[in-house]
LUMBA-404147 format. One record per residue (C-alpha): x, y, z; residue number from 1. Coordinates in steps of 0.2 Angstrom, whole numbers. Layout:
<gutis>
{guti {X; Y; Z}; NUM} ...
</gutis>
This chain:
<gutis>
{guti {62; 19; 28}; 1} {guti {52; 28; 17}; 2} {guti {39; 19; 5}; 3} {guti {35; 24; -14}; 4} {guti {20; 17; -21}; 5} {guti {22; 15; -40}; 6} {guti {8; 12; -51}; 7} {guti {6; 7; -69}; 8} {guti {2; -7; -80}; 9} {guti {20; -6; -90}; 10} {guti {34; -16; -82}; 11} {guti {45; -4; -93}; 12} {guti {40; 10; -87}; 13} {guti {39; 1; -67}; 14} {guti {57; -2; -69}; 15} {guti {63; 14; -74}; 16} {guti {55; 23; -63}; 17} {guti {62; 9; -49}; 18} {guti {81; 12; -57}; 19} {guti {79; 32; -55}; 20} {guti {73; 34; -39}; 21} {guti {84; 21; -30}; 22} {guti {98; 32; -41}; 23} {guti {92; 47; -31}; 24} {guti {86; 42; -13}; 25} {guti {92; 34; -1}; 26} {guti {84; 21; 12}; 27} {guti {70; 18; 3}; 28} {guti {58; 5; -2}; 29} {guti {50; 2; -19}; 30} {guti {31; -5; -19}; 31} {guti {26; -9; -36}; 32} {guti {6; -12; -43}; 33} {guti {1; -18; -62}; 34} {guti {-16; -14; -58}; 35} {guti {-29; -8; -48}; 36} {guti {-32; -23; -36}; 37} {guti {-13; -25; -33}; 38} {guti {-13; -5; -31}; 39} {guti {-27; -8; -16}; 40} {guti {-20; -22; -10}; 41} {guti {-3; -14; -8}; 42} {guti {-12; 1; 0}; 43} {guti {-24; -10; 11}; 44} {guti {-8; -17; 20}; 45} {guti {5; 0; 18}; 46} {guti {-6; 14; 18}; 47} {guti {1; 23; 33}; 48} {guti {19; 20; 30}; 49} {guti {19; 23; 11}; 50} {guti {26; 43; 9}; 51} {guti {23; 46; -9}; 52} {guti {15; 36; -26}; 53} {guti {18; 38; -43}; 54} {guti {1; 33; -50}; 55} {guti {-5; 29; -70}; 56} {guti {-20; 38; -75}; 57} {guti {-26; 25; -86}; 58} {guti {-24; 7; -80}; 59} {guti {-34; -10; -90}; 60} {guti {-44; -15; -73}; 61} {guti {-54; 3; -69}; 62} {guti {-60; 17; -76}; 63} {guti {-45; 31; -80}; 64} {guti {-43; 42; -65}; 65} {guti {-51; 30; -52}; 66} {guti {-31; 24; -47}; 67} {guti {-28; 42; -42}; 68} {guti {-45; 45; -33}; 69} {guti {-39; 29; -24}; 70} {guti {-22; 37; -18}; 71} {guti {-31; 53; -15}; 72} {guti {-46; 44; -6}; 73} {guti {-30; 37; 9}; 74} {guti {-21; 55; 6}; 75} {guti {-5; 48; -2}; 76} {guti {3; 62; -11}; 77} {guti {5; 56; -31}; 78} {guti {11; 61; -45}; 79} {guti {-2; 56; -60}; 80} {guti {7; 50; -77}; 81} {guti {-2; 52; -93}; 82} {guti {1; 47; -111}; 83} 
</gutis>
């Protein structure tokens, strides 16, 4: 089973990005983080299984970009989202 790694700070925009990927894959599972720490912690425990994240530039616990250097740092492909 494939893992997704969704970050961001917005519930709204956590659930709609959960809603359309489970619409359009199969067999997968959705990991969801509200901030850095969760995002690490997450990562800490998944971070050879997780295939892909979806990653906030701008979260309230770190410094904007320092989520993605984190993804990047355990080379988890991401897809950045910005305002």
């Amino acid at each position: 089973m494939r893992k997704i790694l969704l970050i961001d700070d917005s519930q709204t925009v956590l659930k709609a990005l959960e809603d359309k990927i489970l619409s359009l894959i199969d067999n997968v599972l959705i990991l969801k983080a509200t901030s850095y720490k969760e995002a690490s912690d997450i990562i800490r425990h998944n971070q050879d299984t997780i295939s892909v994240a979806v990653v906030d530039l701008n979260l309230p616990d770190c410094i904007s970009g320092k989520a993605v250097l984190l993804t990047a740092s355990h080379n988890i492909p991401s897809i950045v989202l910005t305002g």
